[in-house]
N, C-alpha and C positions, 0 to 999 in steps of 0.2 A: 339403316343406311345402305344404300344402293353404291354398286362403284368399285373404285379403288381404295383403301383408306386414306388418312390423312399423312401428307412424307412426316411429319414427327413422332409419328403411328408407326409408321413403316421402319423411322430409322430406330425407333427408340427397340421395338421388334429386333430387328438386325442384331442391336448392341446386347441385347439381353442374350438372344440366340448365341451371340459368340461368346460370350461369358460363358455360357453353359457348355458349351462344348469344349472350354479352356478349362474350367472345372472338371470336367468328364473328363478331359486327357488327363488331369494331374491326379484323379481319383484310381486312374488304370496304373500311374505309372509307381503309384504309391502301391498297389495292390499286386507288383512285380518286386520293388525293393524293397519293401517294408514297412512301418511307421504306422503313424496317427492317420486317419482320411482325414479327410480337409470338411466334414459333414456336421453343419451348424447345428449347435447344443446337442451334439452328442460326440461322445468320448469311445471311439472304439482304434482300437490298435492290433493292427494285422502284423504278421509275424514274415511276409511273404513267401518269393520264390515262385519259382516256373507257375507250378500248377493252380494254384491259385490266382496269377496274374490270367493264366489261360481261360479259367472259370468267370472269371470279371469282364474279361475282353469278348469272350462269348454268350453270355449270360447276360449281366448287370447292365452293362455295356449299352446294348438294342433297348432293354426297357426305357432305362434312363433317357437315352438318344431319341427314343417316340415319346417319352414325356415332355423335354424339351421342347423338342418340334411341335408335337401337341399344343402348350403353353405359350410360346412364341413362334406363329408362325407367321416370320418374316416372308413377303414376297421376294427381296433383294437376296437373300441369304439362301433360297431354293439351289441355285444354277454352284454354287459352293458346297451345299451336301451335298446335293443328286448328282452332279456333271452329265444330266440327260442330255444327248444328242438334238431330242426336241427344241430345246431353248437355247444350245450354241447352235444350233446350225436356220436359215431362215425356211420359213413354209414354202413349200410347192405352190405354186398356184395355177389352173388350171388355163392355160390362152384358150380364150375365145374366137380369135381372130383366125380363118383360115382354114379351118375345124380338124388341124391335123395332132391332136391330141395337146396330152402335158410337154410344156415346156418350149415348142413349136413356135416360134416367133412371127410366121407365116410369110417366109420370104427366101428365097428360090437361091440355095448357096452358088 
Protein backbone atom coordinates (compact mmCIF):
# COMPACT_ATOMS: atom_id res chain seq x y z
CA UNK A 1 0.00 0.00 0.00
CA UNK A 2 1.30 3.33 -1.44
CA UNK A 3 0.30 6.66 0.38
CA UNK A 4 -0.73 7.67 3.74
CA UNK A 5 -2.36 4.86 5.74
CA UNK A 6 -5.79 4.51 6.75
CA UNK A 7 -6.99 7.62 9.58
CA UNK A 8 -8.19 4.45 11.69
CA UNK A 9 -4.58 3.14 11.07
CA UNK A 10 -3.25 6.36 12.04
CA UNK A 11 -5.43 7.01 14.96
CA UNK A 12 -5.42 3.67 16.37
CA UNK A 13 -1.18 4.33 15.99
CA UNK A 14 -1.54 7.64 18.00
CA UNK A 15 -3.52 5.75 20.82
CA UNK A 16 -1.35 2.86 21.27
CA UNK A 17 1.90 5.39 20.97
CA UNK A 18 0.46 7.37 23.92
CA UNK A 19 -0.32 4.53 26.08
CA UNK A 20 3.10 3.62 25.63
CA UNK A 21 4.66 6.39 26.65
CA UNK A 22 1.96 6.77 29.70
CA UNK A 23 3.26 3.45 30.67
CA UNK A 24 7.03 4.55 30.04
CA UNK A 25 6.44 7.49 32.41
CA UNK A 26 4.78 5.54 35.24
CA UNK A 27 7.45 2.72 34.74
CA UNK A 28 10.30 5.89 35.43
CA UNK A 29 8.42 7.06 38.16
CA UNK A 30 7.93 3.75 39.76
CA UNK A 31 11.77 3.20 39.34
CA UNK A 32 12.37 6.64 41.36
CA UNK A 33 9.86 5.74 44.49
CA UNK A 34 9.80 2.27 44.52
CA UNK A 35 7.36 -0.51 44.16
CA UNK A 36 6.17 -3.33 41.69
CA UNK A 37 6.69 -1.96 37.74
CA UNK A 38 3.51 -1.98 36.11
CA UNK A 39 5.39 -4.97 33.42
CA UNK A 40 2.69 -7.75 32.33
CA UNK A 41 3.16 -11.30 33.69
CA UNK A 42 6.07 -10.36 35.47
CA UNK A 43 6.51 -9.69 39.11
CA UNK A 44 9.56 -7.67 39.74
CA UNK A 45 9.89 -5.13 42.78
CA UNK A 46 12.35 -2.32 42.68
CA UNK A 47 13.46 -1.06 46.02
CA UNK A 48 14.13 2.48 44.38
CA UNK A 49 15.80 5.96 45.00
CA UNK A 50 17.87 8.51 43.19
CA UNK A 51 20.13 6.32 41.38
CA UNK A 52 18.33 3.78 40.06
CA UNK A 53 15.58 6.13 38.99
CA UNK A 54 18.65 7.93 37.00
CA UNK A 55 19.82 4.50 35.39
CA UNK A 56 16.02 3.85 34.02
CA UNK A 57 15.71 7.46 32.91
CA UNK A 58 18.89 7.09 31.02
CA UNK A 59 19.14 3.71 30.08
CA UNK A 60 15.85 1.84 29.88
CA UNK A 61 14.14 4.86 29.24
CA UNK A 62 15.54 5.48 25.04
CA UNK A 63 15.29 1.72 24.40
CA UNK A 64 11.86 1.31 25.46
CA UNK A 65 10.91 4.95 23.80
CA UNK A 66 12.57 3.44 20.25
CA UNK A 67 10.59 0.25 20.70
CA UNK A 68 7.54 2.10 21.10
CA UNK A 69 8.11 4.35 18.20
CA UNK A 70 9.41 1.50 16.36
CA UNK A 71 6.05 -0.60 17.04
CA UNK A 72 3.73 2.33 16.63
CA UNK A 73 4.76 4.59 14.47
CA UNK A 74 1.98 7.17 14.42
CA UNK A 75 2.31 10.04 11.72
CA UNK A 76 0.06 12.40 14.24
CA UNK A 77 2.08 11.55 17.27
CA UNK A 78 5.66 12.54 15.39
CA UNK A 79 5.40 16.76 16.00
CA UNK A 80 4.59 15.55 20.04
CA UNK A 81 7.86 13.51 20.54
CA UNK A 82 10.06 15.31 18.20
CA UNK A 83 8.79 19.12 18.61
CA UNK A 84 11.25 19.43 15.09
CA UNK A 85 11.07 22.81 13.84
CA UNK A 86 10.56 21.15 10.36
CA UNK A 87 6.96 20.19 10.95
CA UNK A 88 5.88 23.43 13.31
CA UNK A 89 7.27 25.80 11.26
CA UNK A 90 5.99 25.96 7.06
CA UNK A 91 8.59 25.15 4.02
CA UNK A 92 10.49 27.86 2.23
CA UNK A 93 9.60 27.86 -1.02
CA UNK A 94 11.75 29.12 -3.62
CA UNK A 95 9.78 32.43 -5.91
CA UNK A 96 10.15 32.10 -9.16
CA UNK A 97 8.87 35.08 -10.15
CA UNK A 98 11.30 38.07 -10.66
CA UNK A 99 14.48 35.82 -10.28
CA UNK A 100 15.52 37.67 -7.05
CA UNK A 101 16.04 34.63 -5.01
CA UNK A 102 14.09 32.84 -1.69
CA UNK A 103 11.33 34.51 -0.50
CA UNK A 104 11.22 37.71 -3.05
CA UNK A 105 7.80 38.34 -3.94
CA UNK A 106 8.97 40.16 -7.04
CA UNK A 107 7.63 43.60 -6.48
CA UNK A 108 9.51 46.88 -5.94
CA UNK A 109 8.87 48.10 -1.89
Amino acid sequence: MEGKPHPLVRFTAFILGLLWMLWLAWCTLVAFAGGKLPIPFVTLRVSGGIGLGLVWLLVIDPILATVGLVAFPADPCAPLVSLSTRRLTPPRRRNTEGGRGWGHRGREL
